[in-house]
Every structure is written in C-alpha cells, then in structure tokens.
MIKENU-539495 format. One record per residue (C-alpha): residue number from 1; residue in one letter; x, y, z. Coordinates in nm, 4 decimals, always signed. Layout:
BEGIN
nr;rest;xx;yy;zz
NUM;A;X;Y;Z
...
//
This chain:
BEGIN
nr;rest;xx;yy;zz
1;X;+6.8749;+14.3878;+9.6225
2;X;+7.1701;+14.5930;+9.4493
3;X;+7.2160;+14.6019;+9.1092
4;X;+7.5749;+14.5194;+9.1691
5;X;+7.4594;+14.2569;+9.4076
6;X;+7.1895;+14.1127;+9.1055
7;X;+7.4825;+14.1088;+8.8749
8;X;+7.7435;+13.9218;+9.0893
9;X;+7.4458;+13.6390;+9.1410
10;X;+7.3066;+13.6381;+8.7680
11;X;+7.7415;+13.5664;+8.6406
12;X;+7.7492;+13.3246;+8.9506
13;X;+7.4371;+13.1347;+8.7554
14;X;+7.5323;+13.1542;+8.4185
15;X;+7.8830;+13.1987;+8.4233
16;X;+7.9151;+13.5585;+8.2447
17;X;+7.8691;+13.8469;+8.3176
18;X;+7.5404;+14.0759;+8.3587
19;X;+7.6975;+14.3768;+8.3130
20;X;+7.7571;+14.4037;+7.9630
21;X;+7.4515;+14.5048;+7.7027
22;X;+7.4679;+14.1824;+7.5386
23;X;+7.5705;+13.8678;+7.6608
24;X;+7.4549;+13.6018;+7.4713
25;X;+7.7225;+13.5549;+7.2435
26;X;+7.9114;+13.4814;+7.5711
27;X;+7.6843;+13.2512;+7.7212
28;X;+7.6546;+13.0551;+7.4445
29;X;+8.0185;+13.0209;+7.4126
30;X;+8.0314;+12.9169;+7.7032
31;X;+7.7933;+12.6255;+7.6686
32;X;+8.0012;+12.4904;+7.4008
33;X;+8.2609;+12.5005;+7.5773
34;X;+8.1200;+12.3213;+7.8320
35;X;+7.9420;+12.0761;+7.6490
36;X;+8.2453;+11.9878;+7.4913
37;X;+8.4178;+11.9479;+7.8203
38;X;+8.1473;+11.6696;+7.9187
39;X;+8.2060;+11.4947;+7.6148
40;X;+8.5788;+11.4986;+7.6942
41;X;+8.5570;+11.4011;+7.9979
42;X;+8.2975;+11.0951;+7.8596
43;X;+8.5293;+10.9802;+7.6068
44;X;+8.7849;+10.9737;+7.8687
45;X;+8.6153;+10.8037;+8.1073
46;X;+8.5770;+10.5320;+7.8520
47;X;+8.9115;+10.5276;+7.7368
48;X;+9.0506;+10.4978;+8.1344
49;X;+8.8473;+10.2278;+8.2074
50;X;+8.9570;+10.0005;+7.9195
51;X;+9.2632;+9.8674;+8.1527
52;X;+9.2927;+9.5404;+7.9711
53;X;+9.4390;+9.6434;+7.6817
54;X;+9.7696;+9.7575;+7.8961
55;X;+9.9582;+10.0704;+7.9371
56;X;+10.0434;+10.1388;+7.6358
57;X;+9.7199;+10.1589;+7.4392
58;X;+9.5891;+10.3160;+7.7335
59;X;+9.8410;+10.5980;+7.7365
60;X;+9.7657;+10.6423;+7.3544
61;X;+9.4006;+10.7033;+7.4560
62;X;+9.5158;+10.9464;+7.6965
63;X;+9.7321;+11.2121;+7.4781
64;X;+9.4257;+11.1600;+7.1644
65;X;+9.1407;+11.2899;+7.4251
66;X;+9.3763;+11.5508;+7.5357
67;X;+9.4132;+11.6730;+7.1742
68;X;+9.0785;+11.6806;+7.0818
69;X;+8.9576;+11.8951;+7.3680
70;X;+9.1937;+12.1088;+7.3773
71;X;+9.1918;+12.1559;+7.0323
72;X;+9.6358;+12.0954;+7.0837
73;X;+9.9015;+12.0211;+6.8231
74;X;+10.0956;+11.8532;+7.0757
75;X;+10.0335;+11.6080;+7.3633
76;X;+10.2185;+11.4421;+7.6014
77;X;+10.1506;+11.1770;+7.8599
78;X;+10.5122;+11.0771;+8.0540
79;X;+10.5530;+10.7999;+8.3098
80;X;+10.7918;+10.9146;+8.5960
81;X;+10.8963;+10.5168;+8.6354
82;X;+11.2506;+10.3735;+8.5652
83;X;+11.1861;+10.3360;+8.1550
84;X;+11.0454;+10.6805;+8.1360
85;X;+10.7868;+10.6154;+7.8675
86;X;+10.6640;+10.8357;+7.6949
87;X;+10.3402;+10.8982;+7.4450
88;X;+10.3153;+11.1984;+7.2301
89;X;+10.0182;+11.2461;+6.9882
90;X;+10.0212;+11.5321;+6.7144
91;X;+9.7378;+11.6808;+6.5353
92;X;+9.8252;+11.7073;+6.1514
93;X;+9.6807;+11.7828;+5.8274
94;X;+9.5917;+11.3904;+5.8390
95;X;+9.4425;+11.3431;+6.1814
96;X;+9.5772;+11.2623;+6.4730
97;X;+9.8917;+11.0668;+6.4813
98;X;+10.1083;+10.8654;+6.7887
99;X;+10.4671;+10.9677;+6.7494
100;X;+10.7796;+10.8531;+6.9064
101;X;+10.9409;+11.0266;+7.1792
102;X;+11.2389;+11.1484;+7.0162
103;X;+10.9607;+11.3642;+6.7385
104;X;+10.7996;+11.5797;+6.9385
105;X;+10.9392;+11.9599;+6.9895
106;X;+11.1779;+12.0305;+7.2648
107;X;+10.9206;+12.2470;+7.4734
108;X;+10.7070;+11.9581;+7.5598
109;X;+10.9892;+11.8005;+7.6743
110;X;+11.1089;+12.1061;+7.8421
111;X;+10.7481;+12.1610;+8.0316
112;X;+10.7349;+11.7437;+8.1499
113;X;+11.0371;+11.7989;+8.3480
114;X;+10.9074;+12.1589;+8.5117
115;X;+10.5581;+11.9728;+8.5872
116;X;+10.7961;+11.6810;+8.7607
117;X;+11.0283;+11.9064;+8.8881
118;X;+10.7577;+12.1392;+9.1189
119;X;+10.4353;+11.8943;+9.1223
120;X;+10.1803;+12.1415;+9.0444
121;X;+9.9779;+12.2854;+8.7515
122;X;+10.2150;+12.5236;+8.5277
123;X;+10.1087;+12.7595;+8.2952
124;X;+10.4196;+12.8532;+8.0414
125;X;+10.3927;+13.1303;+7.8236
126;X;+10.7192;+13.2122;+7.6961
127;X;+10.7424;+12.9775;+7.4033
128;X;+10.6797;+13.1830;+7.0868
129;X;+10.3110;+13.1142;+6.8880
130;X;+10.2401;+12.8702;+7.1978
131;X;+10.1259;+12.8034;+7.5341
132;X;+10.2129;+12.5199;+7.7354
133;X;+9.9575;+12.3493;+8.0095
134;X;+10.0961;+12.0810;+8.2268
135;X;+9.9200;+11.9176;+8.5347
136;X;+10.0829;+11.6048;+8.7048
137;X;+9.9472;+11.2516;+8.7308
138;X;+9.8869;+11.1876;+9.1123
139;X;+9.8607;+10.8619;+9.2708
140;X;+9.7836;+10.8790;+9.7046
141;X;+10.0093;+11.1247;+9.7083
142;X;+10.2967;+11.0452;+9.4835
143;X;+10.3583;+11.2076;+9.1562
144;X;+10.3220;+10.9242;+8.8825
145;X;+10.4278;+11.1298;+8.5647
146;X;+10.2556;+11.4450;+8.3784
147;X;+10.0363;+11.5016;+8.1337
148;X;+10.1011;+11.8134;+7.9187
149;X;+9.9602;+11.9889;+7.6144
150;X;+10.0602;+12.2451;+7.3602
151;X;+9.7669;+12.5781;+7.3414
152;X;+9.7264;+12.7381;+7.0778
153;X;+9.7632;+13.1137;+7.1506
154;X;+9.3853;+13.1479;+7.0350
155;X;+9.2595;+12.9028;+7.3331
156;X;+9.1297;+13.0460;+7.6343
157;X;+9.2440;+12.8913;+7.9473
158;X;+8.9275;+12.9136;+8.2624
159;X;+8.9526;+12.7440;+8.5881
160;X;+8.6801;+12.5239;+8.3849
161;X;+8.9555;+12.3965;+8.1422
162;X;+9.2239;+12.3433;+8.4356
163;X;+8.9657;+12.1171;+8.5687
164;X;+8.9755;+11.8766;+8.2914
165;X;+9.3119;+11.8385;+8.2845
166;X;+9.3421;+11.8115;+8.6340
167;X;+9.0357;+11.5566;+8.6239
168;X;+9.1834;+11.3736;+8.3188
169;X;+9.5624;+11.3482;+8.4445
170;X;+9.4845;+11.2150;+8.7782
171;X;+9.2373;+10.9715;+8.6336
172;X;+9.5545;+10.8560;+8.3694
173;X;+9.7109;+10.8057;+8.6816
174;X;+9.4943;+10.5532;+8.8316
175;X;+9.3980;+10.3872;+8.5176
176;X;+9.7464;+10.3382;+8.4265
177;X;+9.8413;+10.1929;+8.7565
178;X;+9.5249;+9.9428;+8.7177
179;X;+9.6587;+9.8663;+8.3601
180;X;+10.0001;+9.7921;+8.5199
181;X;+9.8671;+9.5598;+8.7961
182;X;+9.6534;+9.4076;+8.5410
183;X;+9.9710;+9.3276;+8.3142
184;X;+10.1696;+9.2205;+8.6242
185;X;+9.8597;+8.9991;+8.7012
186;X;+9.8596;+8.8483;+8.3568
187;X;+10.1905;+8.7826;+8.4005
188;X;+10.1695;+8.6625;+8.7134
189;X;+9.9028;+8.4065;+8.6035
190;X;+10.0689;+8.3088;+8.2915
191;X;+10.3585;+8.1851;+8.4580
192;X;+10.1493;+8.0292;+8.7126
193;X;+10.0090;+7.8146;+8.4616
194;X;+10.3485;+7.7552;+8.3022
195;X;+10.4706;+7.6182;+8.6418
196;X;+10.1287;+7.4130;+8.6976
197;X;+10.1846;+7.2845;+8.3627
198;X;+10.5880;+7.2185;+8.4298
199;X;+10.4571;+7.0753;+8.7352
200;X;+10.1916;+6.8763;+8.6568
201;X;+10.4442;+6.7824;+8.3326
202;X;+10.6566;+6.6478;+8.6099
203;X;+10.4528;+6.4572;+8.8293
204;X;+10.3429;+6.2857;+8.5070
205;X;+10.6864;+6.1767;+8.4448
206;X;+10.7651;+6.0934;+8.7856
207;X;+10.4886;+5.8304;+8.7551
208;X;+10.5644;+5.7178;+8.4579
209;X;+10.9255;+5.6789;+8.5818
210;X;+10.7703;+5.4864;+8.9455
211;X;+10.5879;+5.2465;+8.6822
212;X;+10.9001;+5.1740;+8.4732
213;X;+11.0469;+5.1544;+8.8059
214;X;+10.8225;+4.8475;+8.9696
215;X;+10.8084;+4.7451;+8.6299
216;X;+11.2098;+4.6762;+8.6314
217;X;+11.2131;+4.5878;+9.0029
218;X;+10.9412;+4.3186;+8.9094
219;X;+11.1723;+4.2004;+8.6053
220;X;+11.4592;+4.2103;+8.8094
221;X;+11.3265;+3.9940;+9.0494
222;X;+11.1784;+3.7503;+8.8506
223;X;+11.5035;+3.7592;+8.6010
224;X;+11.6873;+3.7053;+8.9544
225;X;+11.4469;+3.3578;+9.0452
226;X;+11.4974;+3.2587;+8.7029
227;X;+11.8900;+3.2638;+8.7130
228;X;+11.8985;+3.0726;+9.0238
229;X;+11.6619;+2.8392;+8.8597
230;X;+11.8366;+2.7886;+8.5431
231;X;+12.1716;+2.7866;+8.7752
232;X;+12.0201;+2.4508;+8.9540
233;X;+11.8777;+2.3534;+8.6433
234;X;+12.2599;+2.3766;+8.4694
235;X;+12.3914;+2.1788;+8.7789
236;X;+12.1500;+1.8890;+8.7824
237;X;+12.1813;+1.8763;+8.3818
238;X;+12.6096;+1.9074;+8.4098
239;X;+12.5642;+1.6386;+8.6577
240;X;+12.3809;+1.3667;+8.5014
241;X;+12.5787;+1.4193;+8.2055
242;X;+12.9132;+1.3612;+8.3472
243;X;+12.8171;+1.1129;+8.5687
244;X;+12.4959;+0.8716;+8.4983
245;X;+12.5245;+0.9470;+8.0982
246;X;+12.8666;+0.8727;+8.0907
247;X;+12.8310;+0.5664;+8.2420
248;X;+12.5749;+0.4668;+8.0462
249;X;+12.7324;+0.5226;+7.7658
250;X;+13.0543;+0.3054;+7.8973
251;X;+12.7887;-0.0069;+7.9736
252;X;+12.6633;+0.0483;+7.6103
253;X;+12.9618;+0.0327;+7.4890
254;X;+13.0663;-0.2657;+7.7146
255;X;+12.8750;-0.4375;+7.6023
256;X;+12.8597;-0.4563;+7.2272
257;X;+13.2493;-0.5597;+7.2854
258;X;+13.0925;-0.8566;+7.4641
259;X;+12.8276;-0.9180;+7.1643
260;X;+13.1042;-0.9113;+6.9119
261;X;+13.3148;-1.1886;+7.1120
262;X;+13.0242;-1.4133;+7.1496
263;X;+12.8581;-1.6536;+6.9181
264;X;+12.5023;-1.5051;+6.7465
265;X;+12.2873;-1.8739;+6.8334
266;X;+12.4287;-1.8245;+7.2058
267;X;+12.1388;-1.7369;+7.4529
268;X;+12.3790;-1.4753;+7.5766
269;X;+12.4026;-1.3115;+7.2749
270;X;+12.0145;-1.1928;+7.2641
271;X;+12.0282;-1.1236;+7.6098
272;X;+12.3245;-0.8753;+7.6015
273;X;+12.1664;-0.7712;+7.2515
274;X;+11.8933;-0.6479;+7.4467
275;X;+12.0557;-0.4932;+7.7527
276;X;+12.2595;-0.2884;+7.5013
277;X;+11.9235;-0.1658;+7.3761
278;X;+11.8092;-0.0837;+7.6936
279;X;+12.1353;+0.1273;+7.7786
280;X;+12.1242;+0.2787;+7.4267
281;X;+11.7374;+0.3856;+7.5064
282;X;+11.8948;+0.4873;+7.8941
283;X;+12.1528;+0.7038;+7.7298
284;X;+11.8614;+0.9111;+7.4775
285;X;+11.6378;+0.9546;+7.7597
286;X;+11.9052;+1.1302;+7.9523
287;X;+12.0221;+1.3354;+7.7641
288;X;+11.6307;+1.4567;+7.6466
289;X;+11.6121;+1.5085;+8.0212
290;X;+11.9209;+1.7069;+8.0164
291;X;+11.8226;+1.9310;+7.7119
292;X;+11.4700;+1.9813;+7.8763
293;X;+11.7023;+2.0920;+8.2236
294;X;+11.8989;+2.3133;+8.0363
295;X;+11.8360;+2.7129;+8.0058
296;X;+11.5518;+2.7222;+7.7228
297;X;+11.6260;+3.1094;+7.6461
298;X;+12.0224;+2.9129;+7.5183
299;X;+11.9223;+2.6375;+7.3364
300;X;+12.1161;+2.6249;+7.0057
301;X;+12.3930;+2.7098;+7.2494
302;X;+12.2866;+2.3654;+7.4888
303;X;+12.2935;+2.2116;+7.1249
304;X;+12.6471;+2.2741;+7.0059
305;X;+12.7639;+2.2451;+7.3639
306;X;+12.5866;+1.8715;+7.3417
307;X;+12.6841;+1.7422;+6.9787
308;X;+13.0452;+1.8437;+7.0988
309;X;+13.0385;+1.6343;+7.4067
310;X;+12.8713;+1.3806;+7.1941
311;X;+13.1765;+1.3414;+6.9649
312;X;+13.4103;+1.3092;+7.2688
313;X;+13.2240;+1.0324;+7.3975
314;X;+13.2221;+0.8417;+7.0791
315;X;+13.5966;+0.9267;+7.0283
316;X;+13.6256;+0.8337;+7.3801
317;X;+13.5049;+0.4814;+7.4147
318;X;+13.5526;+0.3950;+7.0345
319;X;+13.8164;+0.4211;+6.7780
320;X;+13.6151;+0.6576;+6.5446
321;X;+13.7760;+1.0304;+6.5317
322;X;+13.4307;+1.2431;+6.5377
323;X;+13.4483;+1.6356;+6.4468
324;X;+13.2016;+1.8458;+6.4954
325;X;+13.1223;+2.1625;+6.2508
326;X;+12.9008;+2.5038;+6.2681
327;X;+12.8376;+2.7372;+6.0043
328;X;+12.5511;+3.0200;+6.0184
329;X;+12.4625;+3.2545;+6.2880
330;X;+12.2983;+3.0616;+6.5392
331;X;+11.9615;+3.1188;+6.5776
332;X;+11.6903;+3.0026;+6.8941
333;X;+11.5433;+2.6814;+6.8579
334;X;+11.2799;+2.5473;+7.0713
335;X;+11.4204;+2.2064;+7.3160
336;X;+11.2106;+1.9986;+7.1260
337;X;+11.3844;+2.0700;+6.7823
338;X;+11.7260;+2.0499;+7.0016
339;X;+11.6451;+1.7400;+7.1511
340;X;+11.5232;+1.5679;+6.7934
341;X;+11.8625;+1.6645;+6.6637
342;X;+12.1047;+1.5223;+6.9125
343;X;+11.8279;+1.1769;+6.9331
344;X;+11.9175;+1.2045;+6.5556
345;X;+12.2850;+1.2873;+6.5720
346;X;+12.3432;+0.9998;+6.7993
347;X;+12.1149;+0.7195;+6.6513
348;X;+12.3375;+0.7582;+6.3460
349;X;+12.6868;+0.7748;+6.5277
350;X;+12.5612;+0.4446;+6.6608
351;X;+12.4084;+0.2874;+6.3655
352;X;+12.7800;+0.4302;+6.1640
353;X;+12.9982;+0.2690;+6.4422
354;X;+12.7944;-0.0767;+6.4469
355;X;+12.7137;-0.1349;+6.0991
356;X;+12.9675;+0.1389;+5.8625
357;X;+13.3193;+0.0328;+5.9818
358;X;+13.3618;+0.3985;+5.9585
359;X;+13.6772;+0.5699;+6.0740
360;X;+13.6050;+0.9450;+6.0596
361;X;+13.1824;+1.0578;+6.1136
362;X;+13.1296;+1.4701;+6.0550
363;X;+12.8687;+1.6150;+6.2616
364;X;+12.7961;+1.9659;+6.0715
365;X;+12.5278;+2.2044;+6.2546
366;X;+12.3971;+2.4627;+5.9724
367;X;+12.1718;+2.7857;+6.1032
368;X;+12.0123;+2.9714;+5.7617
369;X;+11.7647;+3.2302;+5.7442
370;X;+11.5205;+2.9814;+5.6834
371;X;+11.6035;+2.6485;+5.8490
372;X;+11.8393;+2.4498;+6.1195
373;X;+11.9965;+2.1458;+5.9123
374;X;+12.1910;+1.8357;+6.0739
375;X;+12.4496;+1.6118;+5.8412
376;X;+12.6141;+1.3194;+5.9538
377;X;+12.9149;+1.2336;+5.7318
378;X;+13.0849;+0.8860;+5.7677
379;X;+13.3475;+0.6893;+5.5500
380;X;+13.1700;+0.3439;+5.5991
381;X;+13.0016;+0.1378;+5.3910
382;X;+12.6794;+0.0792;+5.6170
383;X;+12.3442;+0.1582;+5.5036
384;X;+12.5054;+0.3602;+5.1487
385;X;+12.5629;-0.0056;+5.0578
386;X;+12.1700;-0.0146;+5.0108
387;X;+12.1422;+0.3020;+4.7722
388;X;+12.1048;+0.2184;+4.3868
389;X;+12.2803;+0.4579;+4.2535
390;X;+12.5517;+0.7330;+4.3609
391;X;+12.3771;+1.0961;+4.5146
392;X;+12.0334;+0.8635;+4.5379
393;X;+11.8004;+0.8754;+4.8290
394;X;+11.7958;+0.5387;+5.0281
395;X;+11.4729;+0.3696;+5.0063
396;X;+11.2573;+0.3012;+5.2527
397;X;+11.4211;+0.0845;+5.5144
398;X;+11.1951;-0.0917;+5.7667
399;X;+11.4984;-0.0710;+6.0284
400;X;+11.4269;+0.0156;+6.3792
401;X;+11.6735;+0.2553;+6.4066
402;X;+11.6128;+0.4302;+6.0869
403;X;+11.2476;+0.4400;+6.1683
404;X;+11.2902;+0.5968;+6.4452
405;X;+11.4995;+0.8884;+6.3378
406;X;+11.1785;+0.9372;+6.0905
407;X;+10.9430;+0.9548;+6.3219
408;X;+11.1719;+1.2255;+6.5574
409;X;+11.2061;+1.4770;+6.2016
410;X;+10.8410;+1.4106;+6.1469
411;X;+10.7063;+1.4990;+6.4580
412;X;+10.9187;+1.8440;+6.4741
413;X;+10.7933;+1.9239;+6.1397
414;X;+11.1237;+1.8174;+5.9253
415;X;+11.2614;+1.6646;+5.6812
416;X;+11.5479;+1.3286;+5.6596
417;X;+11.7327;+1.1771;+5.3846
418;X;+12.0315;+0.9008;+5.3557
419;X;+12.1973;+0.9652;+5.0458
420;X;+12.5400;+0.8179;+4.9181
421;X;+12.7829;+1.0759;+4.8145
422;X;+13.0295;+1.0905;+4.4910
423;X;+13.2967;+1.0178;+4.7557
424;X;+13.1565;+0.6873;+4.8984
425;X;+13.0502;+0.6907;+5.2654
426;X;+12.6659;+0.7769;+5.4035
427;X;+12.5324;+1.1132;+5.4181
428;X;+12.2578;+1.1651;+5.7056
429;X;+12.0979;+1.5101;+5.6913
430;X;+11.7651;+1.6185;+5.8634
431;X;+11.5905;+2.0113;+5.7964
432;X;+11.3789;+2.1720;+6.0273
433;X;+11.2120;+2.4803;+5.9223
434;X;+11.3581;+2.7927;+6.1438
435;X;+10.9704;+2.8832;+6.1780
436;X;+10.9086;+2.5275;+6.3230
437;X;+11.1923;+2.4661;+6.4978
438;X;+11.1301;+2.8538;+6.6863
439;X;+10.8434;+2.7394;+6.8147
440;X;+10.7546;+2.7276;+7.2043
441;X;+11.1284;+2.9224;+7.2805
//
C-alpha cells in the first residue's frame, strides 16, 4: 500500500490528517468536539421528547441547546404557521436568557426569511464579526419553520457540525408538531369533558324537571277530583240549606207561634213543646251536616257565609233585626271549631228570641293572632236578668240550652261566658284558641 493511499485511510479513521508531523493536537480537538456534539444531541433528545409541556417551553429548549453547542450569542427557532412565533435565546454576561422577538438583531431575522425563502442549509458570511447558520425545520416534506444561529467568527463549521443542526432542526420539527397535537388533544378533551359535564348537567335537570313534571300532573289531577268533589259537595250542602233547613226552620218557628197561643196545662202544649225541640235539634244537625259538606280547605269562609244566612233566617221568620260583624284577618279553622260556633251562635239567637224580648241580637266573628272569638249581643232582658251584678259572669245555670253550648266550647277546647254589659242586654262570647281551633284543617 501507498503512502498516499495509508494516509487517505488513517484521516478516513480518525478524522485528521496523517500527513502532518504532529497530529494530536488535532485529533484531540476533534474528540471534543465530538463529544460535545453527543452531549448536544443527548440534551436535545431530552428536551424534544418532553411534548407535554407545549410548544412554547419546547421551543425555549430548542434555541438554549442550540446556544450551548454552538457556543452562539444568538438563537433562533421560527414557526412558519399563521402567528409566526418566534423564540430567540441570547448568551450574556448572566447566562442564557429567552428574549422577545422584537430584541434580537436584525440579521437573525434577516437569515429566517433566506432559510424560508430557499429551504436549504445557508451559510452567510457577510455580516461583520459574525456568521450566520440556518437549516430549516422539515416535516414529510413541508418546511415547518427554521432554526438559525449566530457563529462566532472563531467557530469552525465541519460537515460534523451541519449535522447537528440538521439533526436538531428536523427533530424541533417533529417534536413541535407532537407538542401541537398534544395541546390540540388537551383541548380537545377538555372541552369534551365540559360538554359531558353540560350534558350530563342537562340530563340531570331534565329529570328533575320530568319529576316536577308527574309531580304537578299528579297534583293536578288530584286538585282536579277534588274540585269536582267539593263542587258536589257545595251543591248537596247549598241544597239542603235552602230547602230542608229552611223549612225546618219555618216548622220551628210555626210552631212556637202555636205554643204561645195555647194554654201551658193543655196536653197540646207539651206535645208541640216537644216537636219544636225536635225541629230545633233537626235544624243543628243540618246545618253540622252542611258545614261537614262544605270545602274544608274554606272554612272560616263556610263560617261567615253561614252566621250571615243565619241572621236572615232569624230576621226572616221573626221580628228581631240580626247583624252580623267581622273584624281580623280570617284565619283556617278546622269544621269542628266552625260547626261549634254556628251550634253556639244559633242556640243563643233562639234562647234571645224565646226568653230576651230582644229587638236587635249582634253576631260579631273576631280572627286574632291567637284565637277565633264569637259574641252574641242582644237588648233583652233574658238570662242578664240572672247576673248579680253589672259586667258579672252568670252563674252556673243548670238550663238545657245553656248546658249545651258548654259542653260544644268544651269539647273544641274553648272557653264561654254570659256576662251583662254597662248597657243592659246579654253578652254571649265563646274563645277558641287559633292553635285548637287549626286543628285537623
């Protein structure tokens, strides 16, 4: 073998050449320059693979490496997408630094558009103190941006050092795609959650909504069966009371004219005595039936509405002029406490028109915050004849009529008196707790 031929083989192997005295110097430059190219190219391997942090951190990465082994003041890494992003890092008296765009020197910006522009590897020389070195970022085929860095005029560029950037932009270009897929995919997911959320928000409403829904329709059709029930129940109640209580309430009255007119030791007498007993005891049954027919959920109205057709009757079929008064708000009152009223209310209209002589009888209906109270005014003489003195409560009466109207407040949890008044006349009042008389509504 040649000596020329040894030579050509021996800078083949080693990468210098043979035919100098002394090469080591060489060779070991060499080495560190291509050890330092594997640790490049390690570092960058490790920053393109870290795709999850996104573009731009990954970019950052990018121009740092390319400072470092290249030993560059200036770095660039540009995007050729619609934004045109750019990512410039500097080498300073402090370290390595990312800049804005609009900071770094004209010439890199000059060299990214030249690298765009033809799509190759550009060597530019003609900048004054520096070199430029620009390779662009390809992606199957298409040119994805450039990656270029600012030489010192000291730095030797080899084929080995084109390499690395080549190596290093093209990888830039496929990590940066992956980071921008990633970020699309995170976005991608995140509003695909959002609208799982949204969605599974509104399928949660919609069956709350179908609940409220049957709930209502349920209501409806119960509150629907319940006004044609109360409807009936009005009916049957407006009925008996205009025709059967009214009539009653004529025989009643029939016939204590006839008692009057006959003589007290006449056999007739007790008999028509006791069928106008039996009519009077006809007349409270009914209307308890009627109270119990009318609309519970309106019972202080049923109340009022009865005490006022109560006071027509009696003005009706007698000469007593009844009024009836209401002060409060009305309140609800179970029909029990309703019912106990009017059995009161028209056990004393009775007992005022048989034994007062009265001429005028108040009915007053009181609602309070804390209890439902019933006075029955007359102008008679009747049972205030029996009080001791004036504003006294009557004593204890063993009258069937007055025990009676006891036993009714009693049972309902109230309260009755018979007082005489300043004014003369008989005072009848009866209190029933609001709590009490609430009850069972």
């Amino acid at each position: 073998m040649e000596d020329t031929e040894r030579a050509h083989l021996l800078e083949s192997l080693i990468g210098v050449s043979a035919s100098r005295r002394t090469y080591y110097s060489e060779y070991r430059e060499n080495e560190r320059r291509l050890d330092r190219a594997i640790a490049s190219l390690a570092i960058i391997s490790a920053a393109l693979c870290n795709t999850t942090s996104g573009v731009p951190s990954l970019a950052q990465a990018v121009v740092q490496v390319a400072v470092q082994h290249f030993d560059a003041p200036w770095a660039v890494i540009a995007l050729n997408n619609q934004a045109a992003q750019r990512w410039i890092a500097r080498r300073g008296n402090d370290g390595l630094a990312v800049l804005a765009s609009h900071s770094a020197p004209p010439a890199l910006a000059q060299a990214v558009e030249q690298v765009l522009d033809q799509q190759r590897l550009i060597i530019v020389e003609e900048f004054p103190g520096a070199r430029m070195l620009g390779a662009p970022m390809f992606l199957s085929d298409q040119v994805v941006g450039a990656l270029v860095v600012m030489l010192n005029r000291e730095f030797v560029i080899d084929e080995r050092e084109l390499s690395v950037l080549r190596t290093l932009a093209n990888q830039a270009a496929v990590a940066v795609e992956n980071a921008r897929l990633y970020e699309e995919s995170e976005q991608l997911r995140a509003r695909a959650v959002e609208l799982y959320q949204d969605t599974y928000r509104q399928k949660t409403e919609l069956e709350e909504m179908n609940r409220q829904l049957a709930k209502a329709r349920h209501r409806l059709a119960a509150a629907h069966q319940n006004q044609i029930l109360n409807n009936e129940r009005a009916r049957i109640a407006r009925d008996l009371h205009d025709s059967v209580a009214q009539h009653l309430i004529s025989i009643g009255m029939t016939l204590e004219w006839c008692r009057v007119q006959l003589d007290p030791h006449s056999p007739i007498y007790e008999r028509i005595c006791n069928a106008k007993e039996i009519a009077r005891s006809a007349v409270t049954r009914m209307r308890e039936t009627i109270f119990q027919l009318a609309p519970i959920s309106d019972g202080q109205s049923s109340l009022t509405e009865s005490l006022r057709d109560l006071a027509l009757d009696f003005e009706k079929t007698t000469d007593l002029h009844v009024q009836l008064r209401t002060t409060g708000c009305p309140r609800l009152i179970s029909v029990e406490a309703a019912s106990a009223l009017y059995y009161v209310a028209q056990e004393a209209l009775f007992n005022a028109y048989k034994h007062a002589r009265a001429r005028h009888i108040t009915l007053g209906l009181r609602f309070t915050r804390s209890t439902v109270r019933l006075v029955v005014a007359d102008d008679g003489i009747g049972m205030a004849a029996q009080a001791p003195q004036p504003g006294a409560a009557l004593a204890e009466r063993t009258g069937f009529g007055l025990r009676n109207m006891r036993e009714r407040a009693h049972e309902i949890g109230g309260t009755l008196q018979i007082i005489r008044p300043t004014g003369g006349g008989t005072e009848l009042r009866i209190s029933i707790p609001l709590r009490v008389a609430s009850q069972r509504v």
